[in-house]
C-alpha positions in Angstrom: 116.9 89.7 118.4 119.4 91.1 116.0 122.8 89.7 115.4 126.2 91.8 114.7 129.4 91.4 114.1 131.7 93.6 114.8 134.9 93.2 112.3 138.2 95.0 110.8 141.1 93.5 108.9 143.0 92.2 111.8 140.3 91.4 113.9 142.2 92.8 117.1 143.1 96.2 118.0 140.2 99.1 117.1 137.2 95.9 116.1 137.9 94.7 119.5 138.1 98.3 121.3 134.8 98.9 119.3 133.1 95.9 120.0 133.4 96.8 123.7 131.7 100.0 123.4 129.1 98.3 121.2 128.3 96.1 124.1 128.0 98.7 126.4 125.8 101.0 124.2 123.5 97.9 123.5 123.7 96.9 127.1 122.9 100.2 128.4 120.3 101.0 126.2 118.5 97.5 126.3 119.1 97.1 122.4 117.8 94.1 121.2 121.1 93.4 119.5 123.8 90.5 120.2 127.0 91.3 119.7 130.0 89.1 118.1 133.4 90.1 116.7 135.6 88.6 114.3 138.6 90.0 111.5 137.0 90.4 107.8 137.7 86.5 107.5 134.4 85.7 109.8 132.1 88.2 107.4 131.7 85.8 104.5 130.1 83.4 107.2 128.1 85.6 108.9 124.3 85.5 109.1 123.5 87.9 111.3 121.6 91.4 110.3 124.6 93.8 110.6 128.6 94.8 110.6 129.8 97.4 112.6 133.2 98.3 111.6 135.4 101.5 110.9 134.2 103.8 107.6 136.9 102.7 105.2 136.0 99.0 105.4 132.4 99.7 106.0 132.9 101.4 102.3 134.6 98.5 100.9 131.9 96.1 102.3 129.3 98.2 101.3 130.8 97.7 97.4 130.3 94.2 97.7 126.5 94.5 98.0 126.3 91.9 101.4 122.7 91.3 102.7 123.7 93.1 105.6 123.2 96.7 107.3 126.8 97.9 107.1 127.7 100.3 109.9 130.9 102.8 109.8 131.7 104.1 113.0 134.1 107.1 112.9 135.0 107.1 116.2 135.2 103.9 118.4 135.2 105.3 121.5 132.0 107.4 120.9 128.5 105.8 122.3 126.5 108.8 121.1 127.7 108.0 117.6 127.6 104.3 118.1 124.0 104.9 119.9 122.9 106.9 116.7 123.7 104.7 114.5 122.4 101.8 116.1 119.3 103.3 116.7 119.2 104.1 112.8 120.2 100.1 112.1 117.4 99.5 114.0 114.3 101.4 112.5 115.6 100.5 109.4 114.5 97.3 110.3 111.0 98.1 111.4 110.1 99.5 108.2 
């Protein structure tokens, strides 16, 4: 089982309209994936696999060099996109 966390700055608004349809992509497609959400606060914390967030912070956390799979979403209302991705997250994994 995977962990993620879905974040954003504020930790409310789009991270917690995203983290919804996160859960239901994983739900739907039996991801082996749990699902958290936090603001950028709960990243340096976090010990989970990977962060799902939109591109602009996925950019800056991707600078940082975490030990996590960083994950930009574009748009948080898309599971095909979300779905992708994930699926990409995922095999990454395997290898």
């Amino acid at each position: 089982m995977h962990k993620a966390l879905v974040a954003c700055r504020a930790g409310v608004g789009s991270s917690l309209m995203l983290k919804i349809k996160v859960s239901e992509v994983v739900r739907e497609n039996e991801m082996p994936i749990e699902v958290e959400h936090s603001s950028l606060d709960g990243v340096p914390g976090f010990t989970g696999d990977m962060i799902i967030t939109l591109p602009d912070v996925a950019e800056e956390l991707m600078a940082k060099n975490l030990s996590q799979k960083i994950i930009g979403i574009g748009n948080i209302v898309d599971k095909n996109e979300i779905k992708m991705k994930l699926d990409e997250a995922l095999a990454s994994f395997s290898q």
